[in-house]
TIVO-2410 file (N, C-alpha, C; in nm, 3 decimals):
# residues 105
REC num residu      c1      c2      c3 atome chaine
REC   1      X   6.237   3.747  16.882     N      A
REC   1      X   6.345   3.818  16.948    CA      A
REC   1      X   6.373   3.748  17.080     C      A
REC   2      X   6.488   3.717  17.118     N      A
REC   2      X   6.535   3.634  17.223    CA      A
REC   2      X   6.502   3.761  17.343     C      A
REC   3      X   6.525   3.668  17.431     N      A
REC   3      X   6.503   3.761  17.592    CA      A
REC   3      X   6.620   3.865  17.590     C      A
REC   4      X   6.777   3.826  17.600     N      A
REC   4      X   6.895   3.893  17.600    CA      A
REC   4      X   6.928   4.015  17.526     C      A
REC   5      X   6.838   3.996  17.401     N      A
REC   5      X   6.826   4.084  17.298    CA      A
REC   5      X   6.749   4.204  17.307     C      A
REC   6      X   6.659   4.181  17.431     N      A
REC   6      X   6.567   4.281  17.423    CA      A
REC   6      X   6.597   4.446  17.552     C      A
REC   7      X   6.592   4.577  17.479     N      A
REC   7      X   6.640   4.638  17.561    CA      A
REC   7      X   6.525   4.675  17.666     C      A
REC   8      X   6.624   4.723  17.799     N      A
REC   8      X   6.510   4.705  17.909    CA      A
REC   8      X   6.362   4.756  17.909     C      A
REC   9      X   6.362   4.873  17.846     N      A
REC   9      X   6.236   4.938  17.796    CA      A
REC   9      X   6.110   4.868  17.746     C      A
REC  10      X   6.199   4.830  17.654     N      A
REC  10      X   6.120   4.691  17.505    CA      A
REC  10      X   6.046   4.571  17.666     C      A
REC  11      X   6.158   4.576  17.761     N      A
REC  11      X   6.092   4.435  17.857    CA      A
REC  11      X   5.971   4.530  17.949     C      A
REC  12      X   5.972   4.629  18.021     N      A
REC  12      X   5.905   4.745  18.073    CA      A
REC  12      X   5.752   4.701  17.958     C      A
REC  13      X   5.782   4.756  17.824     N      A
REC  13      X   5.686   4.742  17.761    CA      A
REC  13      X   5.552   4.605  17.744     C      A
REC  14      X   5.708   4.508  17.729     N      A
REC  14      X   5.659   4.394  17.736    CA      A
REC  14      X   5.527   4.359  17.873     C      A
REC  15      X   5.606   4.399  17.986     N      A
REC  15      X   5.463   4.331  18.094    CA      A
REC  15      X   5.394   4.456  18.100     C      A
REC  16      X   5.423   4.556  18.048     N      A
REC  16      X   5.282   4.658  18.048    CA      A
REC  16      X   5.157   4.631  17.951     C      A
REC  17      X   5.204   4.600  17.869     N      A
REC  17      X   5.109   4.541  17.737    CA      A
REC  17      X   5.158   4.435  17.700     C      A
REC  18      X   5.117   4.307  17.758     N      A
REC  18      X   5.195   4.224  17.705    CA      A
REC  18      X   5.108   4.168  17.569     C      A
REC  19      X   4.973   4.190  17.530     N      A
REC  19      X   4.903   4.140  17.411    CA      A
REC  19      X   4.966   4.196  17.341     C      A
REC  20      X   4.962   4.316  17.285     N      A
REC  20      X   5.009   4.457  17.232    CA      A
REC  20      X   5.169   4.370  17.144     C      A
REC  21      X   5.245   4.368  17.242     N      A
REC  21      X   5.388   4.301  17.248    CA      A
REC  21      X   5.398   4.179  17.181     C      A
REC  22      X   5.314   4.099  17.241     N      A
REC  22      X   5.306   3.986  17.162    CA      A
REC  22      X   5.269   3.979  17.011     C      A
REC  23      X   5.181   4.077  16.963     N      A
REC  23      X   5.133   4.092  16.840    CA      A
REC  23      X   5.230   4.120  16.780     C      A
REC  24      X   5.322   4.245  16.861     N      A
REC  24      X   5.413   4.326  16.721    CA      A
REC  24      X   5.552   4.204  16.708     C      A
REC  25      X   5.534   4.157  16.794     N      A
REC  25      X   5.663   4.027  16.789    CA      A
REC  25      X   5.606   3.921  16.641     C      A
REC  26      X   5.466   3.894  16.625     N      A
REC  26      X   5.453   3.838  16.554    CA      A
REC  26      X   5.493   3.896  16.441     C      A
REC  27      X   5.424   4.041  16.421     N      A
REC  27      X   5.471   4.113  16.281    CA      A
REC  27      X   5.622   4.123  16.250     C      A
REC  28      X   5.660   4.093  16.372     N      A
REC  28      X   5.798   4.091  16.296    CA      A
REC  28      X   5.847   3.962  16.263     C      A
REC  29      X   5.796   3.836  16.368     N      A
REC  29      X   5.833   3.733  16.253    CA      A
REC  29      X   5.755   3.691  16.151     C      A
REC  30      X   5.659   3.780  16.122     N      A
REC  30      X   5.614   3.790  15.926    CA      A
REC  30      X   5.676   3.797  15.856     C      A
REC  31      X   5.755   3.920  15.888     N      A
REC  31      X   5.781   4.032  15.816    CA      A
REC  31      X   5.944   3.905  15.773     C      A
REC  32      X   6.014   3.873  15.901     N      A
REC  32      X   6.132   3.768  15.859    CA      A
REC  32      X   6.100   3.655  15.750     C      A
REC  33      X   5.967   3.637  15.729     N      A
REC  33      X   5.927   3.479  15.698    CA      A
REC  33      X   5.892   3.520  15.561     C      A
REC  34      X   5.805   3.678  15.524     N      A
REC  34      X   5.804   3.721  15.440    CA      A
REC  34      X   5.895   3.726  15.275     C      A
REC  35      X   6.045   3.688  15.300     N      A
REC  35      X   6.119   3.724  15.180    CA      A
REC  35      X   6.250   3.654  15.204     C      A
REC  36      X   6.360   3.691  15.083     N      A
REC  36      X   6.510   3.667  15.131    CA      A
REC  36      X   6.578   3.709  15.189     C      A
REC  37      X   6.524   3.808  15.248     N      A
REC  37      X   6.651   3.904  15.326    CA      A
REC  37      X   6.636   3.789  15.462     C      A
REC  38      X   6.845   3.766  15.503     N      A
REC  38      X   6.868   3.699  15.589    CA      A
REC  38      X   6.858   3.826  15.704     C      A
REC  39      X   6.901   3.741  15.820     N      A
REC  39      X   6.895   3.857  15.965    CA      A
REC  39      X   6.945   3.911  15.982     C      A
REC  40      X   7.110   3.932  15.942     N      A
REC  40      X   7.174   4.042  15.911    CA      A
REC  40      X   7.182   4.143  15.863     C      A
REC  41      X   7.091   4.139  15.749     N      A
REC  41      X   7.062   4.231  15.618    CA      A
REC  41      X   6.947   4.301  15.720     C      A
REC  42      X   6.885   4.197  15.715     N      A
REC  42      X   6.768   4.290  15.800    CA      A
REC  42      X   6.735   4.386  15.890     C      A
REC  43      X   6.875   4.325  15.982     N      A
REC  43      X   6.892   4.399  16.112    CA      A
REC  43      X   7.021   4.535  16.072     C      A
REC  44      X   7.064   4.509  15.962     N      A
REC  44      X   7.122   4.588  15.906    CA      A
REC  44      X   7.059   4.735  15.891     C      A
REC  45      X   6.926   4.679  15.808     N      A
REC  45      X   6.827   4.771  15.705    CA      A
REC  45      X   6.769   4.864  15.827     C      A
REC  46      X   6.720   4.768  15.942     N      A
REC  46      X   6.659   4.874  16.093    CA      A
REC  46      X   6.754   4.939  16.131     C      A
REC  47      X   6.886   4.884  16.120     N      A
REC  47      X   6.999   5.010  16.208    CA      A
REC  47      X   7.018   5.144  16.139     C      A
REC  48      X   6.975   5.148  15.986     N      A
REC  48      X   6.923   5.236  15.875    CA      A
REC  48      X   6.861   5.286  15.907     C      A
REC  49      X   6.768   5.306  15.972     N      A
REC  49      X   6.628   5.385  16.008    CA      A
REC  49      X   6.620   5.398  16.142     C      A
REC  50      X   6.695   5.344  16.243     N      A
REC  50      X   6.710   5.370  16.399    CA      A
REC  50      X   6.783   5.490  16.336     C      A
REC  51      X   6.963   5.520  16.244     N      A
REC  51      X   7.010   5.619  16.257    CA      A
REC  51      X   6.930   5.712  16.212     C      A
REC  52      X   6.844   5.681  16.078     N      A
REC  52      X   6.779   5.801  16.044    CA      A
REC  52      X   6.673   5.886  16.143     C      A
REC  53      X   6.641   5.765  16.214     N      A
REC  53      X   6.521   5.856  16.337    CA      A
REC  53      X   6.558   5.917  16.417     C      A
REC  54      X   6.729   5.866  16.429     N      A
REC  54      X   6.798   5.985  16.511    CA      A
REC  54      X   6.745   5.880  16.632     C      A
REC  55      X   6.779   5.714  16.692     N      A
REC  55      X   6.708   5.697  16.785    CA      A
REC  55      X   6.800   5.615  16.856     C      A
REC  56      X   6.876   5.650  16.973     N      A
REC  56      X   7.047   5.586  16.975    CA      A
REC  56      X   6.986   5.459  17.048     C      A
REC  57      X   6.903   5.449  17.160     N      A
REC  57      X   6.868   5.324  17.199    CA      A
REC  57      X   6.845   5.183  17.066     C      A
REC  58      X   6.762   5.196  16.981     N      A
REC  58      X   6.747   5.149  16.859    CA      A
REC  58      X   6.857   5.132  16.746     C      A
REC  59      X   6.947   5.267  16.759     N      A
REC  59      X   7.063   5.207  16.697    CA      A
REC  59      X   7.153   5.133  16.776     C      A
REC  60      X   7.185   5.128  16.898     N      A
REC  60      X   7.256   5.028  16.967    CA      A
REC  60      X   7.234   4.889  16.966     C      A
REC  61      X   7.040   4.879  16.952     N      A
REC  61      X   6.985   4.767  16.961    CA      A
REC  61      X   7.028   4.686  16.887     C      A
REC  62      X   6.981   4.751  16.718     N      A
REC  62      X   7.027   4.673  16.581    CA      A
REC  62      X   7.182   4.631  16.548     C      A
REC  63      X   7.243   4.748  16.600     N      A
REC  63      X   7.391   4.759  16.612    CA      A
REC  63      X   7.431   4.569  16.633     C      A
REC  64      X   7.429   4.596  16.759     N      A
REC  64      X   7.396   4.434  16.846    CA      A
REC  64      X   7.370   4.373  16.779     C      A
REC  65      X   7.241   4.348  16.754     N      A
REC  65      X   7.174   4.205  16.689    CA      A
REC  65      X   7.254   4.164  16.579     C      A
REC  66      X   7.266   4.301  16.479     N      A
REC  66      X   7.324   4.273  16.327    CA      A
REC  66      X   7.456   4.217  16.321     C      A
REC  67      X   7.534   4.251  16.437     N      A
REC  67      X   7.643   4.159  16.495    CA      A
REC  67      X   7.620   4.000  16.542     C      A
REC  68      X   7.533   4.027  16.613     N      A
REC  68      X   7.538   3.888  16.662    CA      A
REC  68      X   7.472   3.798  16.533     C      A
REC  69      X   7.389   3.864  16.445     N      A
REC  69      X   7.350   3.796  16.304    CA      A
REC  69      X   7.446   3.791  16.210     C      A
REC  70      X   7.592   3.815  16.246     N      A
REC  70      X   7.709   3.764  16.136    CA      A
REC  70      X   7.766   3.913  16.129     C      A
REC  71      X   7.753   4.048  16.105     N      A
REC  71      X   7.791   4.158  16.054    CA      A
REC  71      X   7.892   4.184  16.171     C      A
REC  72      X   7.996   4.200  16.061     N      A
REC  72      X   8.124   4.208  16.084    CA      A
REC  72      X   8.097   4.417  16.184     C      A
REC  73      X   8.206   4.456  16.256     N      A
REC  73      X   8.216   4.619  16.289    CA      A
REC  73      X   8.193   4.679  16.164     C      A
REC  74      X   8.320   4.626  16.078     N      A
REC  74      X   8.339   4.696  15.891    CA      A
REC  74      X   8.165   4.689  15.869     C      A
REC  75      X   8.139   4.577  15.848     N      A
REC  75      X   7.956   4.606  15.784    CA      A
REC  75      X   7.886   4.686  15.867     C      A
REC  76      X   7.909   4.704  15.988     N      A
REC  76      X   7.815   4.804  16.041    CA      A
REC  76      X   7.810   4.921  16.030     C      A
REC  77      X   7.964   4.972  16.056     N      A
REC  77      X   7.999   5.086  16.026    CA      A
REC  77      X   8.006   5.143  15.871     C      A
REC  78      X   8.007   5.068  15.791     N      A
REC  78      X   7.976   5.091  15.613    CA      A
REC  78      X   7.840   5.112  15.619     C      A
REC  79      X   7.741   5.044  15.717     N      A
REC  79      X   7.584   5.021  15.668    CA      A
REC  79      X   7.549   5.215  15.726     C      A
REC  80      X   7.637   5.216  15.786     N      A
REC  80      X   7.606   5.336  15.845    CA      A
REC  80      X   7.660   5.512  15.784     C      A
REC  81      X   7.766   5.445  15.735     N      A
REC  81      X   7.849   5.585  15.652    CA      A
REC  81      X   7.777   5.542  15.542     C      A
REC  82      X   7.717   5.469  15.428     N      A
REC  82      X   7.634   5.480  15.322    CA      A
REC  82      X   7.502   5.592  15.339     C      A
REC  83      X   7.480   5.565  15.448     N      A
REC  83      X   7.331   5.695  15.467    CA      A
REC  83      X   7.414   5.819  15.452     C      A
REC  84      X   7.473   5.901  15.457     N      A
REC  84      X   7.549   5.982  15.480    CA      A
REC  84      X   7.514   6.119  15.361     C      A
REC  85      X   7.464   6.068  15.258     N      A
REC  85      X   7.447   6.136  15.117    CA      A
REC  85      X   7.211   6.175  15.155     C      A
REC  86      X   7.197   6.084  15.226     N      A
REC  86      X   7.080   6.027  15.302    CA      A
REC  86      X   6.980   6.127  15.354     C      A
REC  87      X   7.050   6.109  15.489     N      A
REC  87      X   7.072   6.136  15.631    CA      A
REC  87      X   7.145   6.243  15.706     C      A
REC  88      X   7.229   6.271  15.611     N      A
REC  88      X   7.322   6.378  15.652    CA      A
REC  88      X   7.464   6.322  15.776     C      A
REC  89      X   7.542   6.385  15.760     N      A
REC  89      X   7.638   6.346  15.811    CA      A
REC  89      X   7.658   6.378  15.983     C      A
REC  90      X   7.576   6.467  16.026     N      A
REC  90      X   7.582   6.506  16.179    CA      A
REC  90      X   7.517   6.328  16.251     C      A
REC  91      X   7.397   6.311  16.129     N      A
REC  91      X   7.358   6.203  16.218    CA      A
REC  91      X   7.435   6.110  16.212     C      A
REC  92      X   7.463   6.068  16.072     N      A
REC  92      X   7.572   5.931  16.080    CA      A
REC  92      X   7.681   5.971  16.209     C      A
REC  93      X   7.732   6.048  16.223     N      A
REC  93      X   7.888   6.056  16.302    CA      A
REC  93      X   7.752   6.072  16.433     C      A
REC  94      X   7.656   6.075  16.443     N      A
REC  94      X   7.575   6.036  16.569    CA      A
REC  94      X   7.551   5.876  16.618     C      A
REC  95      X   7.532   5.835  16.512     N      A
REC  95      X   7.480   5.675  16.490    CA      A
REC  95      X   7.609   5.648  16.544     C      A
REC  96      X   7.723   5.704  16.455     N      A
REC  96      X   7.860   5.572  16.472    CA      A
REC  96      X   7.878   5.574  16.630     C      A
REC  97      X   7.903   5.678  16.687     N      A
REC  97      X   7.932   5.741  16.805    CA      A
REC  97      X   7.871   5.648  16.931     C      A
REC  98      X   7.699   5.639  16.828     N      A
REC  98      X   7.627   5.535  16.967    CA      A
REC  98      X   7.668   5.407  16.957     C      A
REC  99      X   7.692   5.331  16.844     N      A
REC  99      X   7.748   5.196  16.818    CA      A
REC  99      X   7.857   5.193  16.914     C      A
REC 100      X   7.951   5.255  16.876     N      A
REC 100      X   8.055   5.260  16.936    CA      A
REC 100      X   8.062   5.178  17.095     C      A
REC 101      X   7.992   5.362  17.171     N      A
REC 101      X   7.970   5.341  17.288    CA      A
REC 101      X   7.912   5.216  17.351     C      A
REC 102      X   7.788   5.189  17.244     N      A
REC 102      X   7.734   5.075  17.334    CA      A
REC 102      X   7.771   4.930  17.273     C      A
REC 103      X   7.860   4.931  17.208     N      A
REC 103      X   7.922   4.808  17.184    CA      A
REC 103      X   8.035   4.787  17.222     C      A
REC 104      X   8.103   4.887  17.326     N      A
REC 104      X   8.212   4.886  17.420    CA      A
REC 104      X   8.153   4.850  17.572     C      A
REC 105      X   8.021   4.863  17.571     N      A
REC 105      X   8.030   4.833  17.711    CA      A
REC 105      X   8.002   4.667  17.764     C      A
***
């Protein structure tokens, strides 16, 4: 995960524990190195489960990345009205709401 990418918290975290941090950074580039899913898909699949946790910092995060990994608004906002049958619809129109916001600012 690049520096730019990371939200301020995630950096907070970072020099509080930075072993801790460093580890889960690795698991995640396992977890990338692991299979075919490209970074889009991927970062797709977390913005899936940021909305489902109901966790708007996290969905803004992925929001982001999955953009900057190729995904068009349309793919984000589809990746997000598909949970909907899921997740329920209060959260999706929660998720979209945070994308939104924090991809306007």
């Amino acid at each position: 995960m690049t520096e730019t990418l990371r939200p301020r918290h995630y950096e907070t975290l970072f020099r509080n524990f930075p072993e801790f941090m460093r580890a889960l950074d690795g698991v995640a580039q396992a977890v990338r190195g692991s299979g075919p899913l490209d970074e889009k898909t991927i970062q797709l699949v977390q913005l899936g489960a940021a909305a489902a946790l109901g966790s708007e910092t996290a969905v803004a995060s992925h929001a982001r990345r999955a953009g900057q990994a190729g995904a068009s608004p349309a793919e984000i906002n589809q990746s997000l009205l598909a949970l909907t049958t899921t997740i329920g619809f209060p959260s999706v129109a929660a998720a979209l709401k945070w994308v939104q916001k924090h991809l306007e600012e």
